[in-house]
DOLUM-777732 format. One record per residue: residue in one letter; z, y, x of N, C-alpha, C in turn. Coordinates in steps of 0.1 Angstrom, whole numbers. Atoms other than C-alpha are relative to their C-alpha. Layout:
BEGIN
resn  n.w  n.v  n.u  ca.w  ca.v  ca.u  c.w  c.v  c.u
A  Z  Y  X  Z  Y  X  Z  Y  X;
...
//
This chain:
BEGIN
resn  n.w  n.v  n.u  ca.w  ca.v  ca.u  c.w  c.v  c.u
X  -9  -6  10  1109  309  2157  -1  15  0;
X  -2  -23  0  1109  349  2146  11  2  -8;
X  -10  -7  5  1135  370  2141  -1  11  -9;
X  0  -15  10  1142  393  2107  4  10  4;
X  0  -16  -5  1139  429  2115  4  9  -13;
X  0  -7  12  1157  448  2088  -1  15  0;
X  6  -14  3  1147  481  2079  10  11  -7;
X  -6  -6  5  1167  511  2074  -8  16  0;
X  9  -14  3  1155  548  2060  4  7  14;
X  -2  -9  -9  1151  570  2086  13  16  1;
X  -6  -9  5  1178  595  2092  9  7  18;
X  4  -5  -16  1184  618  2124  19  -6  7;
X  -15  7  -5  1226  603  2128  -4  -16  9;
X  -2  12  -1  1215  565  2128  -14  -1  12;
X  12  2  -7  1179  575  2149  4  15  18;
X  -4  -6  -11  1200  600  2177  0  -4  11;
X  0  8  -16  1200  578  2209  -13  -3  1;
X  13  -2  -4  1163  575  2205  -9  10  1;
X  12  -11  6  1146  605  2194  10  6  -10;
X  -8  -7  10  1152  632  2170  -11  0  -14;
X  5  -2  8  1138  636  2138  0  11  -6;
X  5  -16  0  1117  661  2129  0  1  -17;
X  -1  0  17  1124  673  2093  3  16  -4;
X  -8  -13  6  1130  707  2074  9  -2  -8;
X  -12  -1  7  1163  713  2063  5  11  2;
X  -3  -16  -1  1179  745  2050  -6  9  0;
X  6  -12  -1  1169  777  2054  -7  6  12;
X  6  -4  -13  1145  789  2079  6  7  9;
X  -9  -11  -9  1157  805  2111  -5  9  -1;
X  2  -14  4  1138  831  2105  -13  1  -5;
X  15  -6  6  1109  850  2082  -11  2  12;
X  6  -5  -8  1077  856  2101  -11  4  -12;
X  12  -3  7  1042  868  2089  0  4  -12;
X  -7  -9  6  1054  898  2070  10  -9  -9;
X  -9  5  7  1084  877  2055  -5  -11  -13;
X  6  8  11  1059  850  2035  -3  -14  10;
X  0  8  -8  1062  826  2066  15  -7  0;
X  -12  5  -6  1094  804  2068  2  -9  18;
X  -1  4  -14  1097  792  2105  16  -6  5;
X  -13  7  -6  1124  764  2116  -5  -1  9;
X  2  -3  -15  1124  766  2151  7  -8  8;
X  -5  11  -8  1125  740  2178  13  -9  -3;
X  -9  11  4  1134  710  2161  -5  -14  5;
X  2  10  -8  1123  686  2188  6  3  18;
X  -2  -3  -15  1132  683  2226  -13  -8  8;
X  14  4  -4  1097  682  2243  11  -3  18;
X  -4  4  -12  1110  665  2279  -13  -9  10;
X  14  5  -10  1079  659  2308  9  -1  16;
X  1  -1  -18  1086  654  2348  -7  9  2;
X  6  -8  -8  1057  666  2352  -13  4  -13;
X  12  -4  11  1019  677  2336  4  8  -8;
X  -2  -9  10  1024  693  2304  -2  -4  -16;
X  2  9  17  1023  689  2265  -15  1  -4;
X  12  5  8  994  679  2248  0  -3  -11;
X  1  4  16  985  675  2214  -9  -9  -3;
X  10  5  3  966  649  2202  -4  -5  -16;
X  1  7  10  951  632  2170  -3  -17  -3;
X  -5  15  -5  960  597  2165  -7  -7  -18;
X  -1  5  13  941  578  2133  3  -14  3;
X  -7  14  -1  961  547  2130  -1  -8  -14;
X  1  6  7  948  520  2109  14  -9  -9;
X  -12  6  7  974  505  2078  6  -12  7;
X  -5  11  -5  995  480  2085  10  -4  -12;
X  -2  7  13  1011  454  2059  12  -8  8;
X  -16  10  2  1048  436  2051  -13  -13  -3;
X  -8  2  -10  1054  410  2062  -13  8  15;
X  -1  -4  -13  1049  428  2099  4  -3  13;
X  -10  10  -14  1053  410  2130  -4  12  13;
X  -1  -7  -15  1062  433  2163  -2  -9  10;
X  -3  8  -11  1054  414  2189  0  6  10;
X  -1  -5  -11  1055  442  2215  6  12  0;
X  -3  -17  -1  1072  475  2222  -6  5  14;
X  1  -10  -10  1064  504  2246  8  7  2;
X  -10  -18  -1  1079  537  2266  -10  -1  8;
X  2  -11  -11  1072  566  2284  9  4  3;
X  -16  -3  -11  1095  570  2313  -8  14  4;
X  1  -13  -5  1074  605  2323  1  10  -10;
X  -5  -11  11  1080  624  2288  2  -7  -13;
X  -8  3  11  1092  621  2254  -17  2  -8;
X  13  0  1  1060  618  2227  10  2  -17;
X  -2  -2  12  1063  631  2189  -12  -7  -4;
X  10  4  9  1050  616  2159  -4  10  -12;
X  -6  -7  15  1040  643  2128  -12  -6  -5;
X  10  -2  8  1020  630  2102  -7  8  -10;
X  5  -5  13  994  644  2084  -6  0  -11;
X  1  2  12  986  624  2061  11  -7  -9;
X  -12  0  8  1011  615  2033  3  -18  -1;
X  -4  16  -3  1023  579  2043  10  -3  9;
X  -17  4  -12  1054  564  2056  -6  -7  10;
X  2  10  -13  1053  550  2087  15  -8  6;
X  -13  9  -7  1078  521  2107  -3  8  9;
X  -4  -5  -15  1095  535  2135  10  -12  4;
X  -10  5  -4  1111  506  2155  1  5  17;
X  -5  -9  -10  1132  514  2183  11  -16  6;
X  -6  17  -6  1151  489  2211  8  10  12;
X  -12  -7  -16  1182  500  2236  -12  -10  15;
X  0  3  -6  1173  493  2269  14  -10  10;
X  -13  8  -4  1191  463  2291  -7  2  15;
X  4  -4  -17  1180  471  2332  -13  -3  -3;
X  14  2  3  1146  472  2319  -10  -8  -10;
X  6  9  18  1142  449  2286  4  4  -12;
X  -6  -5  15  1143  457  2254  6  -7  0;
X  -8  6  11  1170  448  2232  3  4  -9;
X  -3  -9  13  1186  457  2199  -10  3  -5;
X  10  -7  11  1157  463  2178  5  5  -13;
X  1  -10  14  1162  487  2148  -12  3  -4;
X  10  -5  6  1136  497  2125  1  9  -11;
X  -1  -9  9  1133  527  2104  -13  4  -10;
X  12  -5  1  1112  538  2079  -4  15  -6;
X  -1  -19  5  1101  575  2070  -1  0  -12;
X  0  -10  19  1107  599  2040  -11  7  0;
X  11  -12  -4  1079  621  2031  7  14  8;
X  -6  -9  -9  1082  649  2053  9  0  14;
X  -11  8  -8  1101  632  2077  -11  -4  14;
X  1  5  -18  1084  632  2118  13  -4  9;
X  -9  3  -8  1098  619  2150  -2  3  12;
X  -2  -3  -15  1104  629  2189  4  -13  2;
X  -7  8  -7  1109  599  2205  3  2  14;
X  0  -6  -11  1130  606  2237  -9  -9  8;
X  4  7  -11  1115  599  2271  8  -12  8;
X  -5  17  -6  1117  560  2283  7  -11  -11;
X  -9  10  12  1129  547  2246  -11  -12  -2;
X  11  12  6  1110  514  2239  -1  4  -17;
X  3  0  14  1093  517  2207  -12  -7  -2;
X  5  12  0  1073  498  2185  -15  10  -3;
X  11  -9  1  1038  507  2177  -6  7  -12;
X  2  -6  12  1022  533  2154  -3  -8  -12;
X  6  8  12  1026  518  2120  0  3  -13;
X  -6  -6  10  1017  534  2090  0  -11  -9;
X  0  15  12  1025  513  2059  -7  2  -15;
X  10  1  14  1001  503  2031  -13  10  2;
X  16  -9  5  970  528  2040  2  6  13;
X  8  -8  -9  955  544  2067  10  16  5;
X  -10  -12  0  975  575  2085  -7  9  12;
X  7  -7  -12  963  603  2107  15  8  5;
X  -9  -5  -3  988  619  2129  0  9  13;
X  -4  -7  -15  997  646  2155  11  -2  8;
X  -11  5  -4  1012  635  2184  0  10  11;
X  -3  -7  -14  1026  659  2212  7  -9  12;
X  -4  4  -12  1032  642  2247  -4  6  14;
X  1  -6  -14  1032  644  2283  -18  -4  4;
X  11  2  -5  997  650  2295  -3  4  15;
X  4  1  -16  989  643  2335  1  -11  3;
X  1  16  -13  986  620  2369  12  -12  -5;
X  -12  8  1  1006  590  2367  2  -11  -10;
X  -1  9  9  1014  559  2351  13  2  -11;
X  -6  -3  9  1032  567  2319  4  -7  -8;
X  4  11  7  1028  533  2299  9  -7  7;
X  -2  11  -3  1050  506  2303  -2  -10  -16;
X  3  9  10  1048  474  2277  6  -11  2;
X  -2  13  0  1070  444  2268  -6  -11  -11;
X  7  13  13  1057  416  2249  10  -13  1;
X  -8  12  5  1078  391  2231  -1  -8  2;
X  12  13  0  1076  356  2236  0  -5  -14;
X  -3  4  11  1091  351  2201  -3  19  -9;
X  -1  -10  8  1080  380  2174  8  3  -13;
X  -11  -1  6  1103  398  2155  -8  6  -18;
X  4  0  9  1095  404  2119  4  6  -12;
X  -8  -7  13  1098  426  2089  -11  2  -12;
X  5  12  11  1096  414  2063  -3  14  -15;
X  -2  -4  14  1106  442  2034  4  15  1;
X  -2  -9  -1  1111  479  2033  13  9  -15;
X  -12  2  13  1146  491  2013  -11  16  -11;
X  8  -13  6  1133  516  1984  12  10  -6;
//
């Protein structure tokens, strides 16, 4: 038997206990590059133990409704952003921890313009962009050490529909 996973827009109130969401809003903190630059400034919390950030390029094949999760991940040594660069929503599902199992799955899905920080050690589900192909930059913890953990469901959870 699988469980419906309903889907709510992404929005940095209802996605705060996991990650923050990376978005421009407002007015720049400040002009740079003789005043033709807008610059919003540190709108993530990059968090490592140890190593250092890293940037990488992540192309993540489409993925299609209905959508079955059958597994989440974390990183318990740093926190790991998502920004896309190419113009496609992606699912962000996200799960409280219970002494080391996921639970509570939520699922979100992006606005254009709309990245994410996921803090360090949140279970989440896996890169999924929706309907087409997605290339993305992801800043995380880069060094020694096992960084990966992985649960897998015995029952997968499912989503089915995205609100518009």
């Amino acid at each position: 038997m699988t469980s419906l996973l309903k889907v709510n827009p992404l929005n940095a109130n209802d996605f705060a206990s996991y990650g923050d969401v990376i978005e421009v809003s407002g007015e720049p903190t400040k002009l740079i590059n003789e005043g033709m630059c807008g610059r919003h400034h540190d709108l993530a919390k990059l968090d490592f133990d140890d190593g250092c950030a890293g940037i990488s390029m992540f192309n993540a094949k489409a993925r299609h409704l209905p959508h079955a999760v059958t597994m989440v991940e974390r990183h318990p040594q740093g926190s790991q952003a998502f920004m896309p660069i190419s113009p496609v929503p992606f699912l962000v599902v996200v799960a409280d921890d219970n002494a080391g199992t996921p639970e509570n799955l939520k699922a979100f899905v992006t606005a254009p313009g709309q990245s994410i920080n996921l803090h360090r050690g949140v279970w989440h589900g896996v890169l999924a962009p929706i309907g087409a192909p997605g290339q993305f930059a992801v800043v995380d913890r880069i060094g020694d050490g096992a960084n990966l953990e992985e649960h897998w469901f015995d029952t997968p959870y499912i989503v089915e529909t995205i609100p518009k």
